[in-house]
N, C-alpha and C positions, 0 to 999 in steps of 0.2 A: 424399290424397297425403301421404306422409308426412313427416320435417322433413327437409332437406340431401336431397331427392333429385334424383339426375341426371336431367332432364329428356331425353324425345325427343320426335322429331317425330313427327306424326300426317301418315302417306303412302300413298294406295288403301287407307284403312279398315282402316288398321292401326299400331298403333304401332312404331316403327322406330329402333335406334340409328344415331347419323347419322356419317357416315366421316370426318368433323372429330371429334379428339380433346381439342382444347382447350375449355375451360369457363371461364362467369365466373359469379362468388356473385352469387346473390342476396337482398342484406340487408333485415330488415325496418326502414322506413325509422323508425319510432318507437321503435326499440333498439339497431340494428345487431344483432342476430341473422341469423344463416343459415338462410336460408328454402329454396332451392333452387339449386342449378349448371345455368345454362343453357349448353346446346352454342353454339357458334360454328363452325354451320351453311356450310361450302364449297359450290362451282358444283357439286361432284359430288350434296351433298345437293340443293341447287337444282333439278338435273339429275333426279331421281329424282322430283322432286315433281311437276314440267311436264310428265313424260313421262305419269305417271298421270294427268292432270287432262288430256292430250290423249288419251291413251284413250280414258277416260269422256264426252268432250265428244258423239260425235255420238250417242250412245245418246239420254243427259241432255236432247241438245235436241229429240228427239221425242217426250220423254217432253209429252204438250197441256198448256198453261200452265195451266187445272184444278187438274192432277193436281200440275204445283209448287208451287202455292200453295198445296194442300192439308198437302204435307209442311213449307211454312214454316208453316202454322199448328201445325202439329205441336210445330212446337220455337220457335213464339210460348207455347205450355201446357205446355213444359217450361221455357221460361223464368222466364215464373209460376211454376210451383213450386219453381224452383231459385234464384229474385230474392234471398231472405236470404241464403244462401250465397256466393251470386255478389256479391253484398254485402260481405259480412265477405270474400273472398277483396281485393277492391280495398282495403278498408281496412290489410290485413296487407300488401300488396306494394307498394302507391303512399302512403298517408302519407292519402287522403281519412278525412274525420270521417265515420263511419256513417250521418249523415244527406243526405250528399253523394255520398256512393258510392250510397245506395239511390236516390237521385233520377236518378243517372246511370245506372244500373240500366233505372230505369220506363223514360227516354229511351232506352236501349235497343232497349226492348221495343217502344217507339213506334213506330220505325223498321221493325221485326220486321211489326209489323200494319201500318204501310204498304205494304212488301212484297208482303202476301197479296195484295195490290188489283190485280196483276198482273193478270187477266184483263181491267180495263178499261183501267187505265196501259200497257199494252201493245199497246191498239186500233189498227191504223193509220187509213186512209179510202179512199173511194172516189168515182171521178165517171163517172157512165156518160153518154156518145156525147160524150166530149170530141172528136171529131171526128163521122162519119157511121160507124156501127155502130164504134165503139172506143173501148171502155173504159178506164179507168187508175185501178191499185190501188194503194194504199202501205202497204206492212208493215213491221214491225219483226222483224228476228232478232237474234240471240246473236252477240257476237264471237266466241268461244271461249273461251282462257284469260284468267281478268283476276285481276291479284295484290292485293294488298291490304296496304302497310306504315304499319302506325299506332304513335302515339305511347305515351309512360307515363302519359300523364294522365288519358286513360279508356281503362283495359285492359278496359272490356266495351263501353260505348257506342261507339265508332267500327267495332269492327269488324264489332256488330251494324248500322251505316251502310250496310258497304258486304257483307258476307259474302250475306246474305238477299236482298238483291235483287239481287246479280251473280247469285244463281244461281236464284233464280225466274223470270230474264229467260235462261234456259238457260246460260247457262254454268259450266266449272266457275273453283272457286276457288282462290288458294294465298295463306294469310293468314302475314305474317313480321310477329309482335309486336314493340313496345319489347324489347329485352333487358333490361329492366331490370325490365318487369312481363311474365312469361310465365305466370305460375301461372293469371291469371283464362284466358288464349286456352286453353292446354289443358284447362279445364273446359268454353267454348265448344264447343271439338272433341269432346268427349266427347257432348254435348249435341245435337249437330249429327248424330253416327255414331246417336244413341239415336232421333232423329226420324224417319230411314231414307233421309237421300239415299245415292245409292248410292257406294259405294267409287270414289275419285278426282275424284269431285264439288267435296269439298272436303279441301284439305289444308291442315298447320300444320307449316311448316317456324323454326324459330327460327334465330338467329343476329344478327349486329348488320353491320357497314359490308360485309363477303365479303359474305353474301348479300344485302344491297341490294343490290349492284352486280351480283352474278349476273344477277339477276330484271329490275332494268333493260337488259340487255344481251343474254338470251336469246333466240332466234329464234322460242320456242315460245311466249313471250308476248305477248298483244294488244292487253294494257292495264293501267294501272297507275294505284291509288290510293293517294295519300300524302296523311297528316298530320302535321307535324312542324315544325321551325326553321326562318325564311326562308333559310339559307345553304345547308341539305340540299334544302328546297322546288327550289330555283333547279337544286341539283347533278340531282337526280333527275327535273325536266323536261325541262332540258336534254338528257341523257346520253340517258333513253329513247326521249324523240321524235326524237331522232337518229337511235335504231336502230327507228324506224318504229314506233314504239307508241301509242296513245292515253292520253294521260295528265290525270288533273289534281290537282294538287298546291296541298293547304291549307298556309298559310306562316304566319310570325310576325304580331303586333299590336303598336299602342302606340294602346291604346283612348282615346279624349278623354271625359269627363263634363263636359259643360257644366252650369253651376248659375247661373240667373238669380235677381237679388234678392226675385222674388216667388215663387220656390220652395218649397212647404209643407216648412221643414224637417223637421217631426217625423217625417212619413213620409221625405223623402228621405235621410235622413242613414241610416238602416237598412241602405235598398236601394245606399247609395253604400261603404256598408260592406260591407256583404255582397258585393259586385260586386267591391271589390279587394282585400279580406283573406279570403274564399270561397276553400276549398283553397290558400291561403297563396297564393294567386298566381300557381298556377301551369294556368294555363288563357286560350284564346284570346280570351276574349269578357272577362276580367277589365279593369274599370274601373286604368288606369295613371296620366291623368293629368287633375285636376280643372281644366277652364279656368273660376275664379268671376269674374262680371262685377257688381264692383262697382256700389253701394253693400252693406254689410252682410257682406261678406266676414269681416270679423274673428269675429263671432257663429257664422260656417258653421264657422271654424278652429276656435271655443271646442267646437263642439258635436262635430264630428270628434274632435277631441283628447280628448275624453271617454270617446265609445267607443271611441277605441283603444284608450287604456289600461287598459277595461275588458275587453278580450280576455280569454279563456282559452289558454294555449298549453299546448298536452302531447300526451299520448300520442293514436295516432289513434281508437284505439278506445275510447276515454272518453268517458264521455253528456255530459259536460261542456267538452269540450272545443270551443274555438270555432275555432282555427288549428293545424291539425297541421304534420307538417315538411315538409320540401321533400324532392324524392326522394334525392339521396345528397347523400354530404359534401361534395365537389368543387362542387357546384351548390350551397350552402350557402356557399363560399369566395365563387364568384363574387357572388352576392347581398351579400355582408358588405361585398366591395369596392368594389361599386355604392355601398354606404350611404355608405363613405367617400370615395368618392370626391367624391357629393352633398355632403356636407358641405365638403371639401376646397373645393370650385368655388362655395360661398358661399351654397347653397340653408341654408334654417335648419329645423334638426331641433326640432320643436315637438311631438312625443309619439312616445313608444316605449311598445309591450305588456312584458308584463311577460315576462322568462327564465325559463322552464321551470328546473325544479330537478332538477340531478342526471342521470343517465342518458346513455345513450349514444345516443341518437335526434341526428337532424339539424334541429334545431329554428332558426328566425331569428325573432325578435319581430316582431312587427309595426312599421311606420316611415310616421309621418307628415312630410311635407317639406312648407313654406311659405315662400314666394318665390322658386320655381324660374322661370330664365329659357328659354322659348323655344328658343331656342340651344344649352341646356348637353345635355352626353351622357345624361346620366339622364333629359333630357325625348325624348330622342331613338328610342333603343336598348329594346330590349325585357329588362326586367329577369327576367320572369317568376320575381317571389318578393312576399313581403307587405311592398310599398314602393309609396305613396301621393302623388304630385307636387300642389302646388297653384299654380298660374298664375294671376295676378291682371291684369283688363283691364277697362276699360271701359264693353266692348259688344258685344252680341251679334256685328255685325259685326267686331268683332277677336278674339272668341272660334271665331267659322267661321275665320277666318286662320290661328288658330293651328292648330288642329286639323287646319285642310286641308293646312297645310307638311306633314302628316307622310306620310314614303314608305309607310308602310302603310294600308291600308285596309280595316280587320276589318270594326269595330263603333266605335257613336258613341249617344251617350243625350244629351238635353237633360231638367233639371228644373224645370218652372215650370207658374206655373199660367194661363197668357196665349197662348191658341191662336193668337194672329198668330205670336207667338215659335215658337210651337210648328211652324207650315207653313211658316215661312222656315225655320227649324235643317232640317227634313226634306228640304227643297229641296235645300238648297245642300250639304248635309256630304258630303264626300266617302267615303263607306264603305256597304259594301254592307248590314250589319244596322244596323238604323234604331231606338232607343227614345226614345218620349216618357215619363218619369217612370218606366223601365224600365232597372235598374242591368244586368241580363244581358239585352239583346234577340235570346236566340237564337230561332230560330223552330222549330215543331216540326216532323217528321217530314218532313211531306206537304207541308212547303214547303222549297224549297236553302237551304241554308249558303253564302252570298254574299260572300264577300269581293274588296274591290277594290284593286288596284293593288297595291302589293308581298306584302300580305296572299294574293297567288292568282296561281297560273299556270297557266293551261288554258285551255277555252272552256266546258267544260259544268259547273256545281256537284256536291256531295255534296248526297244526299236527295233528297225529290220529284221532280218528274217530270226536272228537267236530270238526274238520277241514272239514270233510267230509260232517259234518251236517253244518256247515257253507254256505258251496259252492255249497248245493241243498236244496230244499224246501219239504217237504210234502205236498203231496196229497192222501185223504184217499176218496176211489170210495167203496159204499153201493151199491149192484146190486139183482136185482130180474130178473128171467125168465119165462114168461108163457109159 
């Protein structure tokens, strides 16, 4: 693809200028350079996408799950081969460090080869003479259309979440990327056409608020997967399931790190780094806010403060680089004001990464805060940038309080080396992804993405088998025979 090209949509296996005239740049987030104009996709584009992908639906679902999973392995080995690529594409359009776009890459793929597994995750059951000569069968089929609106922070791993097995499980699909990262989804589509589902199987309409609202609102649609902000999460369950749709919608975080005094720093302080200056911050499962439970607290701040400072901040594509930028400037404003505003309300700023030099990228240092209270907005709100809270208490028991106050519930990690500590924190923390001595506790593939309470709205998860049940319906057939 070339530099500043006008993006289209990919609709019935074809690319397509879309009947929305207006365009937004899109910048590379490590220079501000013009990468591409994506369209700002209307209900007419919208329209055009649903109609294909109800086309193609009943063919698609007779095609024997076999035979779909065959063609998701297909484009599981063009994935593989296309990983670097699809690689360097996230790093040039989202801000990820190459070693973080490649990891979110594999994950991907992960997802991709859970997929194939369809012919047994797809099994229903059977009970024969649940009465005198009568059987009862239960299977699983395909809704029909299911959309798919994901975020800018993994422009390949989420939509490999949900694209692959909406439609190994027969249905077709209609993928609306971030606007802000469209380049990696139309290499997907491309990827996707090259494997051989058949035209309207899958499509890739772009655009940003017009077509979410299209796609939740459409009558030709079945089901709807989002990942994005709790205030979009909330808009786009609400609105859909309204209009009769299956939905479930991944929301914001404000992840807790508990750090007991018998915690092995030397390994912890890595993973407690890596967890919330990792892609600057800007990710679900990112560590937000340290609750440490005294004694020894001071030595956790000294060892923190260290390696912040010892950051790398620059460009994303740099082998060297440990925190690239945040996606645009505007989210770079709001991060800044978060920092000030922590200061302002009396947390104390005890290490900052160092300022990238020069350049027009959207770069924020990294920021360490100690003696944030409970209460304040910064411990509250989900900052999603490289800003580090540390909460000083106690006891394990007011460290579970604190963490459980909060309205979200992504992800939650305890570090210590004391397995009582370790089976109460698990017990009791409110949050659906659970880590012991684990700064990201995402899970892979073949098991859900759990989030609870404001972190999620639906009933069935992303990935593993809730994904599966997601993206087909039961039907339970009682039979007799004379």
């Amino acid at each position: 693809m070339s530099e500043a090209t006008d993006l289209q949509n990919f609709v019935d296996g074809a690319w397509v200028r879309p009947v929305a005239t207006a365009r937004l740049d899109v910048p590379d987030p490590s220079d501000g350079s013009l990468l591409a104009r994506v369209p700002r996709s209307g209900a007419a584009d919208v329209d055009a996408a649903v109609q294909a992908a109800r086309k193609a639906f009943p063919s698609w679902r007779d095609v024997p799950v076999p035979e779909r999973a065959r063609r998701v392995l297909a484009l599981r080995n063009l994935l593989v081969e296309h990983a670097e690529a699809l690689a360097r594409s996230v790093v040039r359009e989202n801000g990820k460090t190459i070693d973080e776009a490649r990891g979110s890459v594999r994950r991907g793929i992960e997802a991709t080869e859970f997929a194939a597994s369809a012919p047994t995750t797809m099994q229903g059951y059977f009970l024969e003479d649940v009465a005198i000569g009568i059987d009862t069968t239960l299977v699983r089929q395909p809704l029909g259309v299911v959309a798919g609106i994901t975020p800018f922070n993994f422009p390949v791993m989420i939509p490999l979440w949900m694209g692959p097995l909406a439609l190994v499980c027969g249905n077709s699909f209609i993928l609306k990327p971030s606007e802000r990262v469209p380049l990696s989804a139309a290499y997907l589509a491309r990827l996707v056409a090259e494997a051989g589902f058949p035209a309207g199987t899958f499509n890739l309409i772009h655009g940003d608020a017009d077509a979410v609202n299209a796609l939740l609102t459409h009558p030709g649609v079945d089901a709807i997967s989002f990942v994005g902000s709790a205030p979009t999460a909330r808009h786009v369950y609400t609105t859909a399931a309204a209009h009769g749709k299956r939905v479930q919608a991944l929301a914001g975080a404000k992840n807790h790190l508990i750090v007991m005094p018998d915690a092995n720093l030397e390994k912890s302080v890595p993973a407690i780094v890596s967890s919330a200056f990792g892609q600057s911050g800007e990710r679900c499962l990112a560590g937000s806010v340290i609750v440490a439970v005294e004694p020894g607290v001071d030595h956790l701040v000294e060892q923190l403060s260290e390696a912040v400072r010892n950051l790398s901040v620059g460009p994303a594509g740099h082998p060297d680089t440990d925190v690239g930028p945040v996606i645009r400037a505007d989210h770079r404003e709001r991060v800044l004001q978060w920092i000030r505003e922590g200061e302002a309300g009396g947390a104390k700023l005890v290490a900052r990464g160092p300022d990238p030099s020069g350049g027009d990228g959207y770069f924020v240092a990294p920021v360490l805060f100690d003696h944030v209270r409970p209460e304040m907005a910064i411990a509250q709100e989900e900052i999603f940038g490289p800003v580090l809270l540390i909460v000083r208490v106690g006891s394990l028991d007011e460290a579970l309080e604190v963490a459980n106050r909060s309205r979200f519930g992504n992800a939650s990690a305890i570090f210590t080396t004391n397995g009582k500590s370790a089976r109460e924190f698990t017990r009791r923390i409110e949050a659906g992804m659970v880590g012991v001595n684990v700064g990201v506790p995402a899970p892979a593939a073949f098991f859900p993405f759990v989030g609870w309470k404001g972190s999620f709205y639906g009933d069935l998860h992303a990935t593993g088998r809730d994904a599966v049940d997601f993206y087909t319906r039961k039907k339970v057939i009682t039979s007799r025979w004379f």
